[in-house]
N, C-alpha and C positions, 0 to 999 in steps of 0.2 A: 504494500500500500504506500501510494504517495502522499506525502504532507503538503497540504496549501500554506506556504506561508507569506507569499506577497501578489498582488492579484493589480493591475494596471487594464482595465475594460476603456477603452472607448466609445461608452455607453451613447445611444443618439437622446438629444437633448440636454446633455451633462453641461452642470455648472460649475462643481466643486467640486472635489476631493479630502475627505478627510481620512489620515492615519493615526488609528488609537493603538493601542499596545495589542490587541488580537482581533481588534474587527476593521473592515474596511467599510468606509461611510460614500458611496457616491450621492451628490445633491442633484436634484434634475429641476429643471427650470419648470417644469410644468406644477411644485411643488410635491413632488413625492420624493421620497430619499431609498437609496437600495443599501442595504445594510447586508455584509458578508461577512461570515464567521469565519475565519481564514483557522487554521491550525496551531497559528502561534500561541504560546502557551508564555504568561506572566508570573512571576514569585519575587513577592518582597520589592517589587514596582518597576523589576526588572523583566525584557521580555527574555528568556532563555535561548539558546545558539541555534536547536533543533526543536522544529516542527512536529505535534502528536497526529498521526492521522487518523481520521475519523472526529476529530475533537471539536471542530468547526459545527460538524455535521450534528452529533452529539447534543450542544448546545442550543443550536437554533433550532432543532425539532423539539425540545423540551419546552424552552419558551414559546413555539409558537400553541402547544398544546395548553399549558399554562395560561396562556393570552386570552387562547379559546373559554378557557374552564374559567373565566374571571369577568368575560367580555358582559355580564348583566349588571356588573357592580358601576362600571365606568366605561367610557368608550376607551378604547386601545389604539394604536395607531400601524397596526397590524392592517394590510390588505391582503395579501398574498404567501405565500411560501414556493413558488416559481422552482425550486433548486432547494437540496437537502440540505446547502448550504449559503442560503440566501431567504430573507423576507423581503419584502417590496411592502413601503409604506407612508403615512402622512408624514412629510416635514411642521415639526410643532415648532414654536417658542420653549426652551426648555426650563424650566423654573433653575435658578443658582443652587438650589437644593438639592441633598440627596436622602430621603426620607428613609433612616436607619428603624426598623421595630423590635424590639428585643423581647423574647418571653421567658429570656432565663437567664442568668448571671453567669455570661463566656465571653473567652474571647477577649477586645478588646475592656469590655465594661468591666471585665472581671479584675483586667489588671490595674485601674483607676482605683477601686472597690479595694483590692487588697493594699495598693500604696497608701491606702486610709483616706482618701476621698471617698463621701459622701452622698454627693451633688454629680451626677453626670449631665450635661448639656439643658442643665435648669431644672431636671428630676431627681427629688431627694431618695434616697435609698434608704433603707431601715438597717440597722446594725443587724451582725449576728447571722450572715447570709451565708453561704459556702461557695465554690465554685461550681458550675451547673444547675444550682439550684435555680428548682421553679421560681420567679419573683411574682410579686403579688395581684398584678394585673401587668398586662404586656405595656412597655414603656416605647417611648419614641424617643428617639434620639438624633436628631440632623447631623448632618455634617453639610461642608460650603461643597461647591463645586470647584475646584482649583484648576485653571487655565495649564497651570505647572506647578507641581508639586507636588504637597499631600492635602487631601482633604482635611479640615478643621473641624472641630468640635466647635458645636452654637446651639446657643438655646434658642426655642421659640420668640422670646421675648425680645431679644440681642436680633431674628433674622426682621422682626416687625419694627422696631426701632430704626435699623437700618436699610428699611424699606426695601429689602430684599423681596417679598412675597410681601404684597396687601393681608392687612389685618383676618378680613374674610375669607379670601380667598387661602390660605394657611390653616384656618380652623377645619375648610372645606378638604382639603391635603392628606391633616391628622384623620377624617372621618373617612375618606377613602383608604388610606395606610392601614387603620384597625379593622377594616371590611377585608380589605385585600389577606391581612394575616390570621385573620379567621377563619379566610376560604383554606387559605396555604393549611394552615394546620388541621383542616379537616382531611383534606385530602390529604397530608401525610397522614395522620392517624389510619387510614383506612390500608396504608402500605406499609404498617409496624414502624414507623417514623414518628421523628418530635422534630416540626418546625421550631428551630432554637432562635436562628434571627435571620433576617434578608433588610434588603435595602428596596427602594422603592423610586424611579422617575418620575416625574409628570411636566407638561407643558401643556400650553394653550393653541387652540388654532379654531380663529375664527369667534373668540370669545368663551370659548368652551374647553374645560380640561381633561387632556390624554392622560392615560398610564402611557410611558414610553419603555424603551428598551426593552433586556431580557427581563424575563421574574422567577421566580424558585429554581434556578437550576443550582446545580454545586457548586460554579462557580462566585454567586451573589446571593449564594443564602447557604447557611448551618444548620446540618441535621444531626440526631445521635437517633440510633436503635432504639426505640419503645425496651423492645425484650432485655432487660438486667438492668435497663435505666435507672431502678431505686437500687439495685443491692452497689451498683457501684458508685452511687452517691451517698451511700450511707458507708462503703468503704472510705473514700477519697478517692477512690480510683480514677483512671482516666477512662472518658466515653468513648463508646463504638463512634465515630463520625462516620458520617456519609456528604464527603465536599471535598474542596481540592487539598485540605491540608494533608494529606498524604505527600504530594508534592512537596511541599514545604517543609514538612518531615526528611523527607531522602535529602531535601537539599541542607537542611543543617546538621543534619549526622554526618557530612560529608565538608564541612567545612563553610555553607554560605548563605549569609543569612542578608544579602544583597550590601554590606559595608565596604565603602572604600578601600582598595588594597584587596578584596577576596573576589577570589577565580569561580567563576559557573564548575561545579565538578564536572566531569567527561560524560556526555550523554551517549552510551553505545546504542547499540540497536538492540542490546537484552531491555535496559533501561526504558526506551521508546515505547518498545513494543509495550513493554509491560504497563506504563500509564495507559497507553490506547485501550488494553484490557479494562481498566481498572473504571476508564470514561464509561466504557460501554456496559459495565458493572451497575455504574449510577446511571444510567439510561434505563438498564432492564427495571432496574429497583424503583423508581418513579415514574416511568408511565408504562400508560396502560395499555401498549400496543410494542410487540419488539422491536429490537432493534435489526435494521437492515442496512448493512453496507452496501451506498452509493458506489459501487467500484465500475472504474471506468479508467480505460487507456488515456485520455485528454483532458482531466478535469477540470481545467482552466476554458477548457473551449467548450466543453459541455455547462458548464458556469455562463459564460457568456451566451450561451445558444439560448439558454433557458429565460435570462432575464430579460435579451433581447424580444424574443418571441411572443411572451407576459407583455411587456411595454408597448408590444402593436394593441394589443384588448384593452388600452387604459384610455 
């Protein structure tokens, strides 16, 4: 299997081009945007040397299934799925936000929590928590959108002061975020999963607000196994996850935890292959249809045949 990792379409109609760390963004003047999963893989904010195949594919069929399974709560900006590694969709306004939902004490919050912080992003915490543990009702937690860098922590109060998101429109945001993590968590429930946390998009288009991007897949959202969940929170133990930190794992046992001065370790092709397994792992485990490799001699022109062909029907 081949990996996608850089894709250059000279789409008809094309105005822009955006490169993010694993997706490719074409803008098209007619307002829709073609959004490609490409195979590149990210850790610690670094894109990694070697490409996973299947990974691309992986991702966008999850979200667009998720999109599906969510599309009554909010409009989505989802049209199409053209290519197993492509959606075709509305170009929105995207709000500077990025709407964090937490239902359990991981993760980043947890290391806020144990440095003896409190207060995460203007929600107080109660003493006396553990790590993993359920928290008491699911919290929100924003972070900014950063042009370059890292996303910031901000409380709601801090993004309405600074006129980031309108008063309302923000309140409106949090009520779709706790809809959305409702659904997520039912549907995990029903596949021996704990929605632990995800992040959430949205923009405007035409006065009206999108869910944007992906949603629940492993890469933008934490899961741990239903099954020993209490016995190993009542050890201390560490949780079964189901998300990319496995990745993240191989790479700091190995030496890199993306700091200046340290080397990506060597990606073989045991290595490769075995993340590709591991994608299509969390593929089988969260939806409800298997998985099927797209394999094809071309896939860069089979990519391009596809979106092109979609874009005559629009």
């Amino acid at each position: 299997m081949k990996a996608v990792v850089k894709t250059n379409f000279n789409l008809p109609g094309l105005q822009s081009k955006y490169t993010g760390k694993v997706r490719d963004v074409y803008f098209l003047k007619s307002g829709h945007l073609v959004m490609v999963a490409t195979d590149r893989i990210s850790a610690f904010d670094v894109v990694l040397p070697e490409g996973i195949p299947c990974k691309g594919q992986v991702l966008n069929q999850l979200a667009a299934q998720f999109l599906d399974l969510t599309s009554d709560i909010l409009p989505n900006w989802k049209i199409a799925v053209p290519d197993p590694m492509v959606t075709i969709g509305l170009c929105c306004e995207p709000y500077k936000v990025e709407m964090v939902v937490r239902g359990y004490l991981a993760g980043h919050a947890w290391r806020e929590y144990k440095a003896g912080r409190r207060t995460l992003c203007g929600v107080t915490l109660p003493d006396g928590l553990k790590e993993n543990q359920k928290l008491p009702h699911p919290i929100i937690t924003p972070t900014t959108k950063a042009a370059e860098g890292h996303d910031e922590d901000i409380s709601k109060e801090e993004i309405i002061a600074r006129g980031i998101v309108p008063a309302d429109e923000y309140e409106q945001l949090e009520k779709y975020t706790l809809a959305l993590f409702r659904r997520g968590t039912e549907i995990a429930a029903k596949k021996g999963l704990i929605l632990v946390d995800t992040k959430y998009e949205f923009g405007k288009k035409d006065g009206k607000i999108y869910l944007m991007d992906e949603i629940h897949t492993p890469d933008s959202s934490r899961y741990f196994y239903a099954e020993g969940y209490e016995e190993r929170l009542a050890k201390g133990e560490h949780q079964k996850q189901l998300s990319k930190e496995f990745v993240r794992e191989w790479l700091m046992a190995n030496g890199f935890q993306g700091q200046e001065g340290q080397k990506v370790p060597e990606m073989t092709p045991e290595v490769v292959n075995g993340i590709t397994d591991r994608y299509i792992e969390l593929y089988e485990k969260l939806s409800p249809v298997p998985f099927e490799k797209a394999e094809c001699e071309d896939i860069e022109a089979r990519i391009q045949n596809n979106i092109e062909n979609f874009l005559k029907t629009l």
